[in-house]
C-alpha positions as CSV (number, residue, x, y, z in Angstrom):
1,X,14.9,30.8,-43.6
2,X,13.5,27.4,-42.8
3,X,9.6,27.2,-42.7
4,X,7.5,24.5,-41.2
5,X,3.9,23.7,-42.3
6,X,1.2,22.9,-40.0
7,X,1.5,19.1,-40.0
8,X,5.6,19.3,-40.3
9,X,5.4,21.8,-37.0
10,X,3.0,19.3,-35.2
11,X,5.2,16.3,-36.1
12,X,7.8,18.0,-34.8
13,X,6.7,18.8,-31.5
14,X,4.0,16.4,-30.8
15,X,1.1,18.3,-31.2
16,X,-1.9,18.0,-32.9
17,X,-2.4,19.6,-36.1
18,X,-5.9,21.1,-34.3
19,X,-4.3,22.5,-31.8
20,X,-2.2,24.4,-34.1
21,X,-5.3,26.1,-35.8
22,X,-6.7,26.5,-32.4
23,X,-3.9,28.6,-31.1
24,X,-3.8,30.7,-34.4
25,X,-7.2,31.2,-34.2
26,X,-7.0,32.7,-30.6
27,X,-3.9,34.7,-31.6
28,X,-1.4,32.5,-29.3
29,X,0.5,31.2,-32.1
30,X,0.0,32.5,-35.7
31,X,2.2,30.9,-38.1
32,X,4.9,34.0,-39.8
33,X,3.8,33.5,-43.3
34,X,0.5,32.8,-45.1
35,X,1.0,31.5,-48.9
36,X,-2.0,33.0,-51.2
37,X,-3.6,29.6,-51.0
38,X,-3.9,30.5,-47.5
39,X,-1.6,27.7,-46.0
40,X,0.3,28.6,-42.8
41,X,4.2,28.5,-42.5
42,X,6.2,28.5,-39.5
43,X,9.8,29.4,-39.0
44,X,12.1,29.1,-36.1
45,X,11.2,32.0,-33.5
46,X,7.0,30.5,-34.0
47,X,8.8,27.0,-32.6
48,X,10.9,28.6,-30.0
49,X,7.2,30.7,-29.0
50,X,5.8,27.1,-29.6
51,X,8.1,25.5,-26.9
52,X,7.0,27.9,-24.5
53,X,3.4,27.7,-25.0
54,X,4.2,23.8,-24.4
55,X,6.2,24.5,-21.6
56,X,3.7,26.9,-19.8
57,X,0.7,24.2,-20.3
58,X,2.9,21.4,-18.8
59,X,3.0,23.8,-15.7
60,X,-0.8,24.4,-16.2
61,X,-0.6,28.1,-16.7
62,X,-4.2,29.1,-19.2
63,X,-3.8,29.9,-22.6
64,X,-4.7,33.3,-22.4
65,X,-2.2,34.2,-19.1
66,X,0.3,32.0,-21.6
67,X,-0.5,35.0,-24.4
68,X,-0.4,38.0,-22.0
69,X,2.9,36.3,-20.6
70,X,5.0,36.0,-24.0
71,X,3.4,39.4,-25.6
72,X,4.8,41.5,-22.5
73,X,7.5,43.4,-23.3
74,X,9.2,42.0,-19.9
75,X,9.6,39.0,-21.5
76,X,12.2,37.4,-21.9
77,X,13.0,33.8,-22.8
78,X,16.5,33.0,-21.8
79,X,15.0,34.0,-18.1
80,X,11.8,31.6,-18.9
81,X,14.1,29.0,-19.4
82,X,15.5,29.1,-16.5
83,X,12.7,29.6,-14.6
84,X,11.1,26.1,-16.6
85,X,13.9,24.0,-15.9
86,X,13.9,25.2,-12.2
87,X,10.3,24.2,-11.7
88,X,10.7,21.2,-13.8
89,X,13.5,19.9,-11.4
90,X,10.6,20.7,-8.5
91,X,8.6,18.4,-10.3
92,X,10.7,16.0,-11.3
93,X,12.2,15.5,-7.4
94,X,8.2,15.5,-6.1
95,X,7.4,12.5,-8.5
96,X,11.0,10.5,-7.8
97,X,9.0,10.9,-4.2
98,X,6.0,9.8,-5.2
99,X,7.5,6.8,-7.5
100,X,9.7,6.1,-4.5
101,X,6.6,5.6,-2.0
102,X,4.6,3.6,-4.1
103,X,8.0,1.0,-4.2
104,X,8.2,1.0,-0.4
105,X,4.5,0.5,-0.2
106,X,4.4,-2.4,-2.8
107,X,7.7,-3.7,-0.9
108,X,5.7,-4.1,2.1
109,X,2.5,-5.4,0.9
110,X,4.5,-7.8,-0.9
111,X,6.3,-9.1,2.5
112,X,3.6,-9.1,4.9
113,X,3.1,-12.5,6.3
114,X,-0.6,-13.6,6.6
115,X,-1.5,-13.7,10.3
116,X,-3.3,-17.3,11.1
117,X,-6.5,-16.2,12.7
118,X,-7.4,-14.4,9.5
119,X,-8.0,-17.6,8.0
120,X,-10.9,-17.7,10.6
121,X,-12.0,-14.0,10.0
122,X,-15.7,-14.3,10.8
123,X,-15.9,-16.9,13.2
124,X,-15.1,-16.5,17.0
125,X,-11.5,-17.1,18.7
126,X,-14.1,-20.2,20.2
127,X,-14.9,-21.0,16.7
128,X,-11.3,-21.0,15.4
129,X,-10.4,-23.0,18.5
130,X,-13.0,-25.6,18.3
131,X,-11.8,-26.1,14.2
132,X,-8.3,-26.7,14.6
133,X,-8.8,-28.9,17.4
134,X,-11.6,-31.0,15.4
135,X,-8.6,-30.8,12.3
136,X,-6.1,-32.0,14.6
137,X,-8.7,-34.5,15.7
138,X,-9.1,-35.7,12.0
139,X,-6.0,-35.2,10.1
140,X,-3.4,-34.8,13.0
141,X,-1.4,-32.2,14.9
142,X,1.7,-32.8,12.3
143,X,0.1,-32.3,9.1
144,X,-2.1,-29.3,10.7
145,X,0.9,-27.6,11.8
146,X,2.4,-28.1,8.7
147,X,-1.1,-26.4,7.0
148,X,-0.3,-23.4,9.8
149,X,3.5,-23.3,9.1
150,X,2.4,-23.1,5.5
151,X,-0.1,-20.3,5.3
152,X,2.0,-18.1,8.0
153,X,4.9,-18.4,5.2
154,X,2.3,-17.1,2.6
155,X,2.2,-13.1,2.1
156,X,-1.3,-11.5,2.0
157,X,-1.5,-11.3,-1.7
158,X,-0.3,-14.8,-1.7
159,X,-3.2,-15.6,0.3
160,X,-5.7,-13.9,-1.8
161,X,-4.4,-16.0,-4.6
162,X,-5.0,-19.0,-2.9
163,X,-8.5,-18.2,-2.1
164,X,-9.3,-16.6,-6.3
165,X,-8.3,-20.3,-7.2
166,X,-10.1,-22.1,-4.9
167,X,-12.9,-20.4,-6.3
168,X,-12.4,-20.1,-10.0
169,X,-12.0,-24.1,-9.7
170,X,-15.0,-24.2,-8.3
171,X,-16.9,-22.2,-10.6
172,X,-14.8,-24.3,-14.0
173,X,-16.0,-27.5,-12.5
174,X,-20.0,-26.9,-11.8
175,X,-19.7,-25.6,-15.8
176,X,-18.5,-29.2,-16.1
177,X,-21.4,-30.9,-14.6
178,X,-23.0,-32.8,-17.6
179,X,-19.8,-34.6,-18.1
180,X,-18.6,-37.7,-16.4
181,X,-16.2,-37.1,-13.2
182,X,-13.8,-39.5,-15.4
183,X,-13.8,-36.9,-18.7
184,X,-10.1,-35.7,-19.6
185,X,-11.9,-32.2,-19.1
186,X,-12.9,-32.4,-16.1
187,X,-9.5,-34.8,-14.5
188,X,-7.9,-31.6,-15.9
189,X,-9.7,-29.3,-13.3
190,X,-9.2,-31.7,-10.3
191,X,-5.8,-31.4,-11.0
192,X,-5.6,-28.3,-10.3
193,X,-8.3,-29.2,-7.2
194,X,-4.9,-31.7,-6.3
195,X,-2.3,-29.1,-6.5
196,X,-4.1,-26.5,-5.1
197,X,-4.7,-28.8,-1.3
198,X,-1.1,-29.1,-1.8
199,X,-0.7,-25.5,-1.1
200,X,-1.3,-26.6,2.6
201,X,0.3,-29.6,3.0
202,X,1.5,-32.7,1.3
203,X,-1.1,-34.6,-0.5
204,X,-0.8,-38.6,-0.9
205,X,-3.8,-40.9,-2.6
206,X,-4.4,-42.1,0.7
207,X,-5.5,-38.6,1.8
208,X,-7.1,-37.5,-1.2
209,X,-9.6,-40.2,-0.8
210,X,-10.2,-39.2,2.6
211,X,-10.9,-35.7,1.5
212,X,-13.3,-36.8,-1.1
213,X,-15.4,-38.5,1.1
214,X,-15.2,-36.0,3.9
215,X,-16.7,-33.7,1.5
216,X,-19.8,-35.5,0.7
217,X,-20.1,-36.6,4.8
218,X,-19.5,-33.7,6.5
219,X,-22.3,-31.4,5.9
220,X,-20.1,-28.4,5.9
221,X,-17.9,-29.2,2.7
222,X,-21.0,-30.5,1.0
223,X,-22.4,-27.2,1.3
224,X,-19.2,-25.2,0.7
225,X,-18.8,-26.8,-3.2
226,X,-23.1,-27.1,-3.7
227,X,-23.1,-23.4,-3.4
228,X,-21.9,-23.1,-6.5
229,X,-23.8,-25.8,-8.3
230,X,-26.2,-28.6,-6.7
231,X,-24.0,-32.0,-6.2
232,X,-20.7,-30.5,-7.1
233,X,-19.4,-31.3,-3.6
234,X,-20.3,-35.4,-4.9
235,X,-19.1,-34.2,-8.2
236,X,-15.8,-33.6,-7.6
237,X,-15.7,-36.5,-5.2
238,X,-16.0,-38.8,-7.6
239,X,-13.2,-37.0,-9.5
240,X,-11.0,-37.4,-6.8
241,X,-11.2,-41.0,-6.3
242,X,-10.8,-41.3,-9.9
243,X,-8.3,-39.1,-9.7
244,X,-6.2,-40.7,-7.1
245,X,-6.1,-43.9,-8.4
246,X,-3.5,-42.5,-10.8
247,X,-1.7,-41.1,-8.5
C-alpha cells in the first residue's frame, strides 16, 4: 500500500503542511499510520477523505459540519461526487455570468464617445458658449471644429488620458525650473507639451508661437501652468519658442 507523508500529501494537493496537522489535530483528517518516531503516513482512502474535505471548503461548508458530514454512516462518496460536480457546474455557469458582464461593461466604457460640453463641466452653457465663440474668434471656426471633431471621436477613458498627461507634464516641467527653457531635459518635456496640443488639432510653428505667447498674455493660461509652480506658464513659453524654431 502506498503511503504519503505530510509534506508529500500537501504537495500533492496543494495544501499546506499546517493545515494537515491542523485537521489531525481536530480529528478531520488523521493520517492511517504513525511510525514510532511519531511521523504521520497517509494512504489512498486519507486522500480520497482529503479531496472531500477540499471539496466541502471550496463550497464553504465548516470544518466541523465537513467531520459530522464524512463520519455519518449515510455517507457516501460516489453520491458526494455527484452532488460536487453538480454544484460546481452552478458555480462555474454563475462566474462565466459574472466574467461575461464585466466584458460587456468594459466593451462599453471603452466605446463611449465623450460628449463636448463635458469639456466645459463646471462652467455654465453661457460660459461654454462665450469660450468657443472667443476660440473661434482667436484661432478660427476650422481649426476649432476640428478640436470638437477631435475630442467627440475620443472615448471617455481616452479623455481622461488626455487630461493625466496634461497634468503630469505640467508637474515634470515645474521640477525642471532651475534649468534653462533651451536644456535637452527640459526640450524633451515640451515635446511631449507639442504632441500632446496635437491631440486637438494640427500644430505648425506658426501656431505654437502663438500659443506661447497667449499663455503668458492671457491671464487665464498664465494662471492655469503657475498653479503648479510660479512662472511656469513663461517657463514653458520660452520652451516653445525655442522649441519651434526646430520645427
Amino acid at each position: 500500500m502506498e503511503k504519503f507523508s505530510v509534506k508529500q500529501l500537501a504537495k500533492l494537493a496543494g495544501v499546506s503542511v499546517r493545515t494537515l496537522h491542523h485537521y489531525d489535530e481536530i480529528g478531520l483528517l488523521k493520517p492511517a499510520v504513525r511510525s514510532e518516531a511519531k511521523y504521520r503516513y497517509y494512504n489512498g482512502d486519507d486522500l480520497l477523505r482529503l479531496q472531500q474535505i477540499m471539496f466541502y471548503r471550496e463550497l464553504d461548508i465548516p470544518l466541523a459540519q465537513i467531520g459530522e458530514i464524512l463520519d455519518s454512516k449515510d455517507f457516501n462518496i460516489h453520491e458526494a461526487l455527484l452532488q460536487h460536480k453538480k454544484e460546481l457546474q452552478k458555480r462555474k455557469k454563475h462566474v462565466s455570468e459574472l466574467i461575461a458582464t464585466i466584458d460587456n461593461t468594459l466593451k462599453q466604457l471603452k466605446n463611449t464617445k465623450m460628449n463636448y460640453n463635458e469639456i466645459y463641466k463646471g462652467y455654465s452653457p453661457e460660459q461654454a458658449e462665450a469660450y468657443e465663440k472667443e476660440a473661434k474668434e482667436r484661432w478660427s471656426s476650422d481649426r476649432v471644429e476640428e478640436s470638437k471633431q477631435r475630442v467627440m471621436k475620443m472615448t471617455k477613458s481616452e479623455w481622461e488620458a488626455v487630461q493625466k498627461e496634461s497634468v503630469d507634464i505640467n508637474i515634470e516641467l515645474a521640477k525642471l525650473m532651475h534649468l534653462s527653457p533651451q536644456d535637452e531635459k527640459v526640450q524633451t518635456m515640451v515635446q511631449r507639451h507639442f504632441n500632446w496640443i496635437g491631440n486637438f488639432y494640427t500644430v505648425t510653428p506658426e501656431i505654437y508661437r502663438g500659443l506661447a505667447n497667449m499663455y503668458i498674455t492671457d491671464e487665464r493660461f498664465k494662471a492655469n501652468y503657475d498653479k503648479y509652480a510660479e512662472g511656469l506658464a513663461e517657463f514653458l513659453s520660452e520652451g516653445m519658442i525655442y522649441f519651434a524654431r526646430a520645427i
